[in-house]
C-alpha positions in Angstrom: 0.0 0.0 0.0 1.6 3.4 -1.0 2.1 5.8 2.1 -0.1 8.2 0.4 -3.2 5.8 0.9 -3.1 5.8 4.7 -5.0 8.5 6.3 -3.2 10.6 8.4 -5.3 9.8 11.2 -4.4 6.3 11.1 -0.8 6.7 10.8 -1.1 8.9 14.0 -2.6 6.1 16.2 -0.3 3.4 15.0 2.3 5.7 16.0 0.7 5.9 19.0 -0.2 2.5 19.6 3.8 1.6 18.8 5.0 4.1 21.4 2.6 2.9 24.2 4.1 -1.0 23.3 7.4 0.3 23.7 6.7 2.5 27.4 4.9 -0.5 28.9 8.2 -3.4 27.6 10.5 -0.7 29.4 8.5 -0.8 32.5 7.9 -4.3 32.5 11.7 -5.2 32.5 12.6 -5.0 36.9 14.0 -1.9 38.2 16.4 -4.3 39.9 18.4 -5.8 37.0 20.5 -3.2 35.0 22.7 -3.9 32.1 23.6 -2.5 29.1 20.2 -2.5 26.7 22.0 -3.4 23.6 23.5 -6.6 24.8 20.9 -9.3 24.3 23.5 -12.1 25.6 24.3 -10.1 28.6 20.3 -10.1 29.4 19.5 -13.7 29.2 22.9 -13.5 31.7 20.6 -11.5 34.2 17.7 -13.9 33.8 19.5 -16.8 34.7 21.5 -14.9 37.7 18.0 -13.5 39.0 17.0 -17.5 38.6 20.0 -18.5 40.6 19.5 -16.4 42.9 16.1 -17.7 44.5 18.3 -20.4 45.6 19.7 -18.7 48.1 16.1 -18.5 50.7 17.3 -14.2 51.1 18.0 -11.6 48.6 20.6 -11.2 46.6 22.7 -8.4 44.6 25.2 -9.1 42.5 27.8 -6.8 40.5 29.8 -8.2 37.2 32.3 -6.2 35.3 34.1 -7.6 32.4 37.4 -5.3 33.2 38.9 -5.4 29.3 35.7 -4.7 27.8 33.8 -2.6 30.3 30.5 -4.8 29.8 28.6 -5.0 33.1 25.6 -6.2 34.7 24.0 -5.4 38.2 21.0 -7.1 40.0 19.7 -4.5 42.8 22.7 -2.7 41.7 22.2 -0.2 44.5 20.7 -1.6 47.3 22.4 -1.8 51.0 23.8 -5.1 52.0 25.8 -5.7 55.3 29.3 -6.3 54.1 30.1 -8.5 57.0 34.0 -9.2 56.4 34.0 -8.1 53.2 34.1 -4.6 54.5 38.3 -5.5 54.8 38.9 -4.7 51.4 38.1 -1.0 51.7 39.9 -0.9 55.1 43.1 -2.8 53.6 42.9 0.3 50.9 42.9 2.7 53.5 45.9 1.2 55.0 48.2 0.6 52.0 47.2 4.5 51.3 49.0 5.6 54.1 51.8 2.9 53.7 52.0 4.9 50.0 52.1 8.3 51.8 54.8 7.1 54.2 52.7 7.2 57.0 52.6 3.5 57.7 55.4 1.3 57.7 54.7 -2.4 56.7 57.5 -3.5 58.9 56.0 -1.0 62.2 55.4 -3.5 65.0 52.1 -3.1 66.7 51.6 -4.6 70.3 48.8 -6.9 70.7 46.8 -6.0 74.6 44.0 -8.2 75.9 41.5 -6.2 74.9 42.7 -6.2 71.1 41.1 -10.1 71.3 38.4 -9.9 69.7 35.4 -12.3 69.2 34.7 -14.5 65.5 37.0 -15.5 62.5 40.8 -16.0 63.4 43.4 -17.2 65.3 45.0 -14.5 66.8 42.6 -14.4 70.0 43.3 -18.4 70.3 47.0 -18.2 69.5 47.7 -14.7 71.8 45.8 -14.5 74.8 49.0 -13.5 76.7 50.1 -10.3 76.6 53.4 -9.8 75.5 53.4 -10.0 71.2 53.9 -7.8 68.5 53.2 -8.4 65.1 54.2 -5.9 61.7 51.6 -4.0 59.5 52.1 -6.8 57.1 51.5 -9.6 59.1 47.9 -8.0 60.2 47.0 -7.0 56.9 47.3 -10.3 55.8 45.5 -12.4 59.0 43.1 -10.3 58.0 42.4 -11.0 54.3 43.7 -14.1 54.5 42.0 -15.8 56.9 39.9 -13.0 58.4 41.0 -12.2 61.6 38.6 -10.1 63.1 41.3 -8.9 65.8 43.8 -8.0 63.3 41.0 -6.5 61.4 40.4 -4.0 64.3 43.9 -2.9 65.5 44.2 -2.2 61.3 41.3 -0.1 61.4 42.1 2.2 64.4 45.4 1.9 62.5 44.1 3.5 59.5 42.3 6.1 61.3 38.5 4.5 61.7 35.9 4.3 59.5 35.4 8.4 58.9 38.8 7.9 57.8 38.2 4.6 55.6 35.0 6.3 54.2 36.9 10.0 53.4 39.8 8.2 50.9 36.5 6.8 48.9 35.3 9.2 48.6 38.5 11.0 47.9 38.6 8.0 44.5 34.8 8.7 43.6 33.6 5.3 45.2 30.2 5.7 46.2 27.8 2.9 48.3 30.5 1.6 50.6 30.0 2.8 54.1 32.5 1.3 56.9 32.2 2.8 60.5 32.2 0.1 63.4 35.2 -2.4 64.2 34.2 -6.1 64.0 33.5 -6.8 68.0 30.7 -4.2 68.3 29.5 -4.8 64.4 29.0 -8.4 65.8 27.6 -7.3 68.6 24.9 -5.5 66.9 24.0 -8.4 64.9 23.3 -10.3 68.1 21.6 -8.3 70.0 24.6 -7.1 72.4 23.4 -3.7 74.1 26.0 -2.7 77.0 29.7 -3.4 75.2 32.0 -1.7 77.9 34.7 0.9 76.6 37.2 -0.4 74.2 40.0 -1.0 76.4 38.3 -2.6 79.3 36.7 -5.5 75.9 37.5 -9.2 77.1 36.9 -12.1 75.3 35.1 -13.8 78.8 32.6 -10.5 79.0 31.7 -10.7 75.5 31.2 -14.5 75.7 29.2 -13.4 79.0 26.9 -11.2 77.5 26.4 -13.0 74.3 24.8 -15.9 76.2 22.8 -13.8 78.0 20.3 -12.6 74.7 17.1 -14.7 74.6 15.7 -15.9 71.0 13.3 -12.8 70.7 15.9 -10.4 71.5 18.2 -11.9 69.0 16.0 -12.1 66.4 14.9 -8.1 67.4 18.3 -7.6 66.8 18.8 -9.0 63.4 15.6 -7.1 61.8 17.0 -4.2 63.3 20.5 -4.6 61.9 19.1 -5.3 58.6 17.6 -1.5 58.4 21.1 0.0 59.5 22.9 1.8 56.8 26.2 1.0 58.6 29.0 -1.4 57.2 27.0 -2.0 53.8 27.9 -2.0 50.3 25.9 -2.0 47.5 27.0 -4.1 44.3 27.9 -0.9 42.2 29.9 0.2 44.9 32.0 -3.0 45.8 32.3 -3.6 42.0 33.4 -0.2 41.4 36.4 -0.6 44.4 37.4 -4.3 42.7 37.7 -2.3 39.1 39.5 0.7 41.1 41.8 -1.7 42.6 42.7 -3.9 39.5 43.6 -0.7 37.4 45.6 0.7 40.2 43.6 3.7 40.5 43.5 3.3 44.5 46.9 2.4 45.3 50.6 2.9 44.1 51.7 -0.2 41.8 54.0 -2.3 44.7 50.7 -1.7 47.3 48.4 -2.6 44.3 50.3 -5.6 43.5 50.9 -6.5 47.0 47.0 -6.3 48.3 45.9 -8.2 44.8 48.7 -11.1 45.7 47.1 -11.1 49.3 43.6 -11.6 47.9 44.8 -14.5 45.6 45.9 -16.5 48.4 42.8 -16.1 50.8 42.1 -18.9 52.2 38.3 -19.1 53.4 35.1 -19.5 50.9 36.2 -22.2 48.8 32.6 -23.0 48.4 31.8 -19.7 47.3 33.1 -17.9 43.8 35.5 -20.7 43.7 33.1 -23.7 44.5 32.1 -24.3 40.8 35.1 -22.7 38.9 37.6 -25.4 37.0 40.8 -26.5 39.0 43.1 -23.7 39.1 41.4 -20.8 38.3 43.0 -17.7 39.9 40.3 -16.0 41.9 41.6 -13.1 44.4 38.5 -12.6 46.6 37.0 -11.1 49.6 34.3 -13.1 51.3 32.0 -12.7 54.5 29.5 -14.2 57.0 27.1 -13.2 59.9 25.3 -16.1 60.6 21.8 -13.7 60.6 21.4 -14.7 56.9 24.3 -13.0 55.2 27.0 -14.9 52.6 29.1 -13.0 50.4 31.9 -12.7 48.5 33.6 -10.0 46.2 36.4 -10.7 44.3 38.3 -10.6 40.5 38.3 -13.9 38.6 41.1 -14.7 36.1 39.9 -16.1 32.8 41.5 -18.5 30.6 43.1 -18.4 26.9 43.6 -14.5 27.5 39.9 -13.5 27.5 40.3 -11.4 30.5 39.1 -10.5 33.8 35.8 -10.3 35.7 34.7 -8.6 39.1 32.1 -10.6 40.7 30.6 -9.1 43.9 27.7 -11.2 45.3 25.9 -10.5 48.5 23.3 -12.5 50.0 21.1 -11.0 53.3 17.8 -12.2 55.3 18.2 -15.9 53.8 16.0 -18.5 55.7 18.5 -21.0 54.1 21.2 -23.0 55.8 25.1 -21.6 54.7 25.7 -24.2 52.4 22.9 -23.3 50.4 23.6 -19.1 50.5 27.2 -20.6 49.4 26.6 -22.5 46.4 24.1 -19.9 45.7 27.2 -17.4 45.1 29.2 -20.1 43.2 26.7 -21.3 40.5 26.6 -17.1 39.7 30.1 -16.6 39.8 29.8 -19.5 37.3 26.9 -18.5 35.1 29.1 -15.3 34.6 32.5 -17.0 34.2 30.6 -19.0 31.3 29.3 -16.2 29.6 32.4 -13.9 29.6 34.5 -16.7 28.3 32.6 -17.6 25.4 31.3 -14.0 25.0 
């Protein structure tokens, strides 16, 4: 039929009919998942991450950046989730910042007191319970990726100057949706329900131990809903993905502190169940991960590709899961999967 045929009216309320198809696709696809629009493969990526995710009994956000390429994908890209230990990585960057600047010494011996034990992941409060030891910089930086120490965790963050201090030098690199501003022994103690935490230097292992078995069921479980509405130590995926890409092209650090906290991360030794669970034997993987056991999983880290295709971030968080750990872990590794899949044969 020749365009001059059609009346005019007609043409206007196909028009019209076209654009109101296209508004109500646009609204249909979930606020939550974000990717590029022009990437059909990346997409169908989402769909079967969003699928994997129900797995997990909680809800789940997840961050993937393909680092040559720039191609990325975000489910609830910019919701809160408590970063549990995974809130290390920022502090570790704060650190090696002021090892750059001179202002830190790897080799500075700190003292270890009593009250430096602190509760959860670790060995220094089993190991040092005497007073008496002194370990370097470097030796507490890496307890505290490696294996997570939450003791050496907190004598490096009132090393690098608190969380106002953590939180200033991101946003000093234009990192946004990382907040970190309690050390591990009262961000535990939050989670559980402990109210009446004496001062810092008067914290035993015995009194927390003491007051932890002290919290009924209801008040624990008071004290969980009200942790999950506290905008302290959370990340969002954007934000943790956007630190991982900052910290791979050495945009945080100098390139011997850059190389050095990368190493560390390639050599951490808990979550093998997580990004790792499902990858082939091998594969380099220099993560993050951390637990609360409230419902929260997660692990952020850069995954090494084979045959030179390249690098991928892969943050995944998991909160308020109903589900036993192994399931919120293998939850995290069939995604860190899906997305090691695609990016290698995409």
């Amino acid at each position: 039929m020749a365009l001059a045929t059609i009346p005019l009216c007609h043409m206007l309320n196909r028009c019209a009919h076209a654009l109101a198809r296209a508004v109500l696709a646009w609204a249909l696809v979930p606020a939550a998942v974000q990717a590029q629009r022009n990437d059909d493969g990346l997409m169908r990526l989402q769909r079967e991450i969003v699928r994997l995710s129900a797995i997990s009994g909680g809800k789940v956000g997840v961050g993937v950046i393909h680092l040559e390429s720039g191609r990325e994908l975000f489910i609830n890209a910019d919701e809160p989730y408590p970063m549990a230990s995974t809130y290390k990585v920022p502090i570790a960057v704060r650190l090696l910042t002021l090892v750059d600047s001179g202002k830190v010494r790897l080799d500075s011996m700190i003292a270890i007191k009593p009250s430096d034990l602190h509760p959860g992941s670790g060995t220094l409060t089993s190991l040092f319970d005497d007073p008496g030891v002194s370990l370097s910089v470097r030796n507490l930086l890496e307890l505290m990726l490696l294996i997570s120490d939450n003791s050496a965790t907190d004598i490096n963050l009132r090393t690098a100057g608190g969380g106002t201090a953590v939180n200033a030098r991101l946003a000093a690199l234009g990192i946004s949706g990382i907040s970190v501003n309690r050390p591990t022994v009262e961000l535990i103690a939050d989670a559980i329900g402990i109210r009446d935490l004496p001062p810092e230097d008067q914290r035993t292992l015995a009194t927390f131990q003491r007051l932890a078995s002290g919290i009924s069921e209801s008040a624990q479980r008071d004290a969980a809903k009200a942790f999950y509405n506290d905008r302290r130590d959370t990340a969002t995926p954007r934000g943790m993905a956007t630190l991982l890409r900052a910290i791979w092209e050495r945009k945080t650090l100098g390139a011997e502190s850059s190389a050095l906290l990368l190493d560390i991360m390639r050599r951490c030794e808990t979550g093998e169940a997580r990004i790792k669970g499902l990858l082939p034997p091998g594969t380099t993987v220099m993560h993050k991960t951390g637990s609360l056991g409230i419902g929260v999983a997660n692990d952020v880290g850069i995954v090494e590709l084979p045959d030179n295709v390249g690098h991928i971030v892969v943050a995944v968080f998991v909160k308020e899961s109903s589900k036993d750990a192994a399931t919120q872990e293998r939850t995290i590794a069939q995604i860190a999967r899906a997305a090691y899949d695609y990016f290698l044969f995409k």
